[in-house]
N, C-alpha and C positions, 0 to 999 in steps of 0.2 A: 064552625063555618060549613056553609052547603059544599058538599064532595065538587061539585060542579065549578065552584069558584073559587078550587082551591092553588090555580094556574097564580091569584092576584095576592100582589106583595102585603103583609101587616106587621105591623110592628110586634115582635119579642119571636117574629118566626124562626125557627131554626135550620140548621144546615151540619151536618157533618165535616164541611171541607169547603174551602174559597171556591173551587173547580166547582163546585156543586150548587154554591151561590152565585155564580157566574152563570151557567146554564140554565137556572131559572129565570133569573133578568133575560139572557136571550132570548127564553122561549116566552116570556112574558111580553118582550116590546116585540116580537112575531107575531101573536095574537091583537096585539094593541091596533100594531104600524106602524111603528119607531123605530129605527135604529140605534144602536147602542154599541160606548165601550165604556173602556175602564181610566177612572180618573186618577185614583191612586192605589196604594198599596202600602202600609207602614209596616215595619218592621222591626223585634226587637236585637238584641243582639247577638241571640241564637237562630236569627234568619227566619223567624217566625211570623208568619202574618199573624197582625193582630189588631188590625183592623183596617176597611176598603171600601172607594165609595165608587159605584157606577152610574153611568148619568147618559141622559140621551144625546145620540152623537151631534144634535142641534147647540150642544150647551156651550154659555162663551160666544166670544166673537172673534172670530180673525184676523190678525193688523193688518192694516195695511201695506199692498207691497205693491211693485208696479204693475206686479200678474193680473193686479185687480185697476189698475188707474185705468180712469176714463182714456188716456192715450194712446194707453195698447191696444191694436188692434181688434186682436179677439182675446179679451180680459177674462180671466177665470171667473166662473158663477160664486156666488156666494149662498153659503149651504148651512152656517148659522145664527142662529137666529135669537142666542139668549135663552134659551129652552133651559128652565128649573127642574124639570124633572128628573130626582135620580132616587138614590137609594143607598145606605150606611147601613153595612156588617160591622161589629167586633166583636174581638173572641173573651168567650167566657171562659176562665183559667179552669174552672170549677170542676166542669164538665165538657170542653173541648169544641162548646159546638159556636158555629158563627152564627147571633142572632142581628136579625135587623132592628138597629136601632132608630132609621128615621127611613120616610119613604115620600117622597111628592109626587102627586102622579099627573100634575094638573101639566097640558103643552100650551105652546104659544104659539103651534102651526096643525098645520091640518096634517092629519094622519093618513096614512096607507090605506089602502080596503084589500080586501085577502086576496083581488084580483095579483096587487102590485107587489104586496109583502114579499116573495120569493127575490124580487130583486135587489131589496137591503143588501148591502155593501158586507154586512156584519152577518147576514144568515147564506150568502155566496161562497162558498167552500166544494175546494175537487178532494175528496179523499182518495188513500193511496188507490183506492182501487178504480176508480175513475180515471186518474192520472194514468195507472196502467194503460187502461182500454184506450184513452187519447193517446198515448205513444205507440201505442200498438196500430191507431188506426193512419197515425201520420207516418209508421214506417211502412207499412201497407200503400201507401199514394193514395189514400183519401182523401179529400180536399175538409181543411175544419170547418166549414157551415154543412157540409155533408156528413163527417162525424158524429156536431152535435145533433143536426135532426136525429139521427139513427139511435143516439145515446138517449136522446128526449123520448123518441118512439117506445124505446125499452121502458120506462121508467112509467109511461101513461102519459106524457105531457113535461114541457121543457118547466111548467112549475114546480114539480117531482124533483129537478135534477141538481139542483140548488146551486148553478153557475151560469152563467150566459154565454153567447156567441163569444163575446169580449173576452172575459177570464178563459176562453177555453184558447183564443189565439194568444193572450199573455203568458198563459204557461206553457205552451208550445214558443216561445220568444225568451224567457227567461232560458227553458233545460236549453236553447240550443246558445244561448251567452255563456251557461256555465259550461257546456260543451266547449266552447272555445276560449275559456277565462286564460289558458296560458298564450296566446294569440294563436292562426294559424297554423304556424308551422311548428311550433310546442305541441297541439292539440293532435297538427298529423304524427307526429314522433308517437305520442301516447297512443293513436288508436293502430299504429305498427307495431307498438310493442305490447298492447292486449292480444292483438293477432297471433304474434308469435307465442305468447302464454298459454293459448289457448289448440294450438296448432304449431310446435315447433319447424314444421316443414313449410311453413310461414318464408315466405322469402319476398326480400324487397331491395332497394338499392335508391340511394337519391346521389345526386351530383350536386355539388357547390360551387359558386362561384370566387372568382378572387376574392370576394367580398362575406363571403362564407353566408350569402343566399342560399335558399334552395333554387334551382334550376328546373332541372328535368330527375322526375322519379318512375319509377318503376315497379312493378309488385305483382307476384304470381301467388295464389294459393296451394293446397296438396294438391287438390283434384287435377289444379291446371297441370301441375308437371306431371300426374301420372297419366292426365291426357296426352300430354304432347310426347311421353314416351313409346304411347299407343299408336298416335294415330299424326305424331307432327312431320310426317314427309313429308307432307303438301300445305300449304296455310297462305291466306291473303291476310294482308297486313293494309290498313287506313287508316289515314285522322278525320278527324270532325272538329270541325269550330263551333266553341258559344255554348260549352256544355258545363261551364261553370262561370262563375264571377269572371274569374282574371280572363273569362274566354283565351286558356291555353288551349292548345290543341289536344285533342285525348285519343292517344294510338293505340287500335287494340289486334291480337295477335287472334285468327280464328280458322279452322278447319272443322272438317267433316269426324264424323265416329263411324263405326259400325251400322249407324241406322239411318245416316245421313243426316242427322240432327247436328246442327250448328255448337260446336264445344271454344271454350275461350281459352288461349294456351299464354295469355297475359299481356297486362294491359300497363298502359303509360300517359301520364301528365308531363307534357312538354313546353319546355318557354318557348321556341321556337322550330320551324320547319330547315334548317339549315344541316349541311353534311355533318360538323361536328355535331351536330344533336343527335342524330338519327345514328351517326357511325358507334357513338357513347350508347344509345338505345340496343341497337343491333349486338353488341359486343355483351350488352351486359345479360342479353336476353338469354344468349349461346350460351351461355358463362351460368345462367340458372340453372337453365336443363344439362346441366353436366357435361355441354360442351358439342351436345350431339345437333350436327348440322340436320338442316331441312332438305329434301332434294330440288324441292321447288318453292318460288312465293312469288306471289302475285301481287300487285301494286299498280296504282295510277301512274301516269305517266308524269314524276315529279324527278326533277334531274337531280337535286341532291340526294335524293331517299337513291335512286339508280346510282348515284356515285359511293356512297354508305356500304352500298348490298354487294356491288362490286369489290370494293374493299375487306368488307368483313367476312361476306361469303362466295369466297372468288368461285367455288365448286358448285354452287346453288345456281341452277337455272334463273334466271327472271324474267316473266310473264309482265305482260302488260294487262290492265283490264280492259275486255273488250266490248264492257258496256259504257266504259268512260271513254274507249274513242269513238264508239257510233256517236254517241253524245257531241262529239267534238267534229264527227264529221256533218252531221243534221248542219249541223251549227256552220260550216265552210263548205259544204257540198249543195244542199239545198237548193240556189239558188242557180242550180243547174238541171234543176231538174228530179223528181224523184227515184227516174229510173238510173241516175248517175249515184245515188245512195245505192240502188238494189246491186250496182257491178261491184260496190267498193263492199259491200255486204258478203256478195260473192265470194270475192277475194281474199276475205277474211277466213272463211268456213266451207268450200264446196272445193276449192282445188287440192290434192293431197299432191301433184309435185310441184316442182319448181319452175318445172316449161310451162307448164300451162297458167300457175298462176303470172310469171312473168309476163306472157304473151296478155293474159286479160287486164293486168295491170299498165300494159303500156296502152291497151285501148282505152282505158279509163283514163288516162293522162290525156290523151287526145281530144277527149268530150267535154273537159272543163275549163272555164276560162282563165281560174286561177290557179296555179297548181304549187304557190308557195306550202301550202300545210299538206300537201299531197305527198310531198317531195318531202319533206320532213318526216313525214309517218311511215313511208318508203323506207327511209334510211334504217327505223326500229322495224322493219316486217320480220324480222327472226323472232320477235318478242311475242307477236301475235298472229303471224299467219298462218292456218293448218296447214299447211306444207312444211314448214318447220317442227312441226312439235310433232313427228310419227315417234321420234323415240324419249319422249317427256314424259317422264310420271307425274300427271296429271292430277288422277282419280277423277277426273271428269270436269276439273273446274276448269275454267276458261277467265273468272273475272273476279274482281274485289264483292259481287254480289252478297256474301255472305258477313261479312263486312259490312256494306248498304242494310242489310239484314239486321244485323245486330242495332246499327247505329239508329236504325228507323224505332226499334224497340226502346232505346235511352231515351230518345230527344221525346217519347211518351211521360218519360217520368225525371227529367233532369233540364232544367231551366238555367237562364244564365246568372239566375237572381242567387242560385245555391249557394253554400259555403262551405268548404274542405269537408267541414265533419257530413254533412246532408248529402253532398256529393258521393263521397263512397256509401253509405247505406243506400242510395237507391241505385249506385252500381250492384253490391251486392246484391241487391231487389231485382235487377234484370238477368243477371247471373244464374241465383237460383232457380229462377221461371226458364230459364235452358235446359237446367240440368232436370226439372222436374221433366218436362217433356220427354226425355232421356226414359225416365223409369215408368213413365207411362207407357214410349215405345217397345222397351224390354219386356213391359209386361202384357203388351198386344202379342208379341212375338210368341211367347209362351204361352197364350189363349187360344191364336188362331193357326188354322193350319195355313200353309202358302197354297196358291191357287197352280197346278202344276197343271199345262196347256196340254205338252203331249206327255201322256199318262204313261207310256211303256218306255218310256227314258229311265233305263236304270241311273244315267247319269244325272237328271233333274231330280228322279226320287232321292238319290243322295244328296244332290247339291240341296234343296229345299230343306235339310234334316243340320246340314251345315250352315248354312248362309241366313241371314238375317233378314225379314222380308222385302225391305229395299233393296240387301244387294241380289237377293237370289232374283227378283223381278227384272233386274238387268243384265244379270248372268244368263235368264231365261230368253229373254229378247236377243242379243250374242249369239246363244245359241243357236235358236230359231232359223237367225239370220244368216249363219256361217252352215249352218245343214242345209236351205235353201237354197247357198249359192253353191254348197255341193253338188248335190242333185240335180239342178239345174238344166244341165246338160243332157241329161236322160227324158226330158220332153214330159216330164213330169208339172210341167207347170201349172196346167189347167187344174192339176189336183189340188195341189197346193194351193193356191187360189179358192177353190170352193175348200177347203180345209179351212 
């Protein structure tokens, strides 16, 4: 036979192996247009094939079921057609090889053109390494029609790639069923107790209810707690709605580093925003990091989380955040005026004692018509007003911003549609992209020199050789400003000034 036409099936051809006669019919109804499987397989009592027929996946007819009755709405298509074409191996004992004993090649329907062939049902396969690259690109927050283009691009063209848009979202739907084959909360237990496997210092905590539900859980990595050993005096604490299915609320614990880069000191899935939640949250959080209180935390202005924190952390300051009350005042002040925001702005941030901002807050009382939410934010001004915090260790924060921060980063990559197991991988996902920042900063710090204003400061040449470029930049400015109001008095102004 011509070398050329050696792809087409004939009688007494042989095979070394069913696997091998199998793969010729595939690549044979590839070339054709056909699809194809397998009809049978005989066996003898040593499990041996010995003999198999394949046939095109048209062959036969489908009974009747209602998928197909004219009644149902949208009836399943019908896809055979009686097609006789197939093909019979058996095995010769003699010499081991599977020879074809019968072959029809003749169809009853119209064939593929090599345009369409790639879409056969029977030549559609992701191998493992496919399937990698697709999990890899759906933990990444690729969206899958943007995967497969990119996987298609690679390949020369989505014909090359021998899957569709389709099988590529089915097996992204299948790993994530098997993902959760013991239900949710079987599936959270297992990917806590991979964590811990893999990471002893792994810590977590869940609550149950009388019902031996899960409630409210909790979960800190190594890095976080050797964060929060580092650097957790100060932290803002918030929730967010709608960041998963069950839309619990998800509270995350977050402070500053050394570079002023946003660190996570741990996070929480909550059924609800009530004291006993938060008080069980608070306690269990202290209870991770070995018990070491915070000096301060910052938080919205929510009465149970304030009754929680008072309780759990009777010595911890609590801050109010003071972009959630400008928010609150836009919203009750406004309508008096904008210059009625700029006093209550004022009063926030510009008086450092008590007389003075007393005195501008009773003026501000006088200029508005309603003063119910006035009188109520009055009542918290130790919580927010800078005359109160001269002796708060702060490190600069004034608000949950960093918090707003992080959360504005989730709600990029975490929908409500999520499920347990997706949820924490694209937490982890936003996690990591922190902490990378982190060593991107360390390694700026170490490249560049700091920009040192006044040069003959032995003390900023030190400080600059200590401090990290964020904080030595506010250390400098401090400085600047505490030498100026030294000086000051020496009529040395105008220098300073053109300085």
């Amino acid at each position: 036979m011509d070398s050329s036409e050696n792809w087409i099936p004939y009688i007494g051809q042989q095979f070394d192996s069913i696997e091998q006669a199998w793969n010729f019919w595939e690549a044979y109804g590839r070339k054709m247009g056909f699809d194809v499987r397998k009809k049978y397989n005989n066996t003898d009592k040593n499990k041996i094939i010995t003999s198999s027929r394949f046939v095109c996946s048209k062959e036969g007819f489908r009974q009747v079921d209602n998928k197909r009755n004219h009644i149902v709405k949208n009836p399943r298509a019908e896809r055979r057609t009686g097609c006789m074409a197939q093909i019979g191996f058996v095995l010769d004992r003699e010499d081991g090889k599977y020879k074809v004993q019968d072959f029809i090649s003749e169809h009853n329907h119209i064939l593929h053109s090599q345009e369409t062939a790639h879409l056969m049902s029977t030549h559609r396969k992701i191998s493992e390494v496919q399937a990698l690259a697709i999990e890899l690109a759906d933990a990444s927050g690729i969206k899958p029609k943007a995967a497969h283009e990119l996987h298609a691009a690679q390949v020369g063209g989505s014909s090359n790639l021998n899957y569709t848009h389709r099988d590529h979202k089915n097996y992204l739907r299948s790993k994530r069923q098997k993902d959760l084959m013991y239900g949710e909360a079987g599936s959270l237990l297992k990917y806590f107790h991979l964590q811990t496997v893999e990471n002893p210092s792994f810590q977590y905590s869940i609550q149950l209810d009388s019902e031996e539900q899960i409630t409210n859980i909790f979960w800190a990595d190594a890095k976080m707690l050797i964060d929060y050993a580092l650097f957790g005096d100060v932290f803002a604490f918030d929730t967010t709605f709608g960041t998963n299915k069950e839309n619990r609320p998800l509270g995350v614990f977050v402070g500053f580093n050394h570079f002023r880069e946003v660190v996570v000191f741990g996070a929480a899935l909550l059924y609800d925003e009530t004291a006993e939640s938060f008080k069980w949250l608070f306690k269990t959080f202290i209870a991770t990091h070995d018990n070491k209180m915070p000096q301060t935390i910052f938080t919205d202005q929510d009465i149970a989380m304030g009754k929680a924190i008072a309780e759990v952390m009777p010595n911890t300051w609590h801050g109010l955040c003071t972009w959630h009350i400008m928010q609150n005042a836009t919203k009750h002040l406004l309508h008096d005026g904008s210059n009625v925001l700029r006093q209550f702005k004022a009063c926030m941030y510009d008086y450092g004692d008590e007389e003075s901002f007393e005195e501008a807050f009773t003026t501000l009382r006088s200029t508005v018509t309603k003063s119910a939410w006035l009188d109520g934010i009055y009542a918290l001004r130790k919580k927010w007003a800078e005359c109160y915090m001269s002796n708060v260790f702060s490190l600069g924060m004034r608000s949950t911003q960093l918090s707003e921060s992080f959360n504005k980063d989730l709600k990029d990559y975490l929908q409500c549609n999520l499920d347990i197991m997706r949820f924490f991988k694209q937490f982890e996902r936003v996690v990591r992209q922190k902490r990378e920042n982190e060593i991107i900063s360390e390694y700026e710090s170490r490249e560049k020199l700091p920009r040192i204003k006044l040069r003959r400061s032995p003390l900023l040449q030190q400080a600059g050789q200590v401090y990290t470029p964020k904080i030595f930049e506010a250390f400098q400015d401090e400085y600047e400003w505490s030498t100026a109001a030294y000086i000051k008095p020496c009529g040395l102004e105008p220098f300073l000034t053109s300085t």
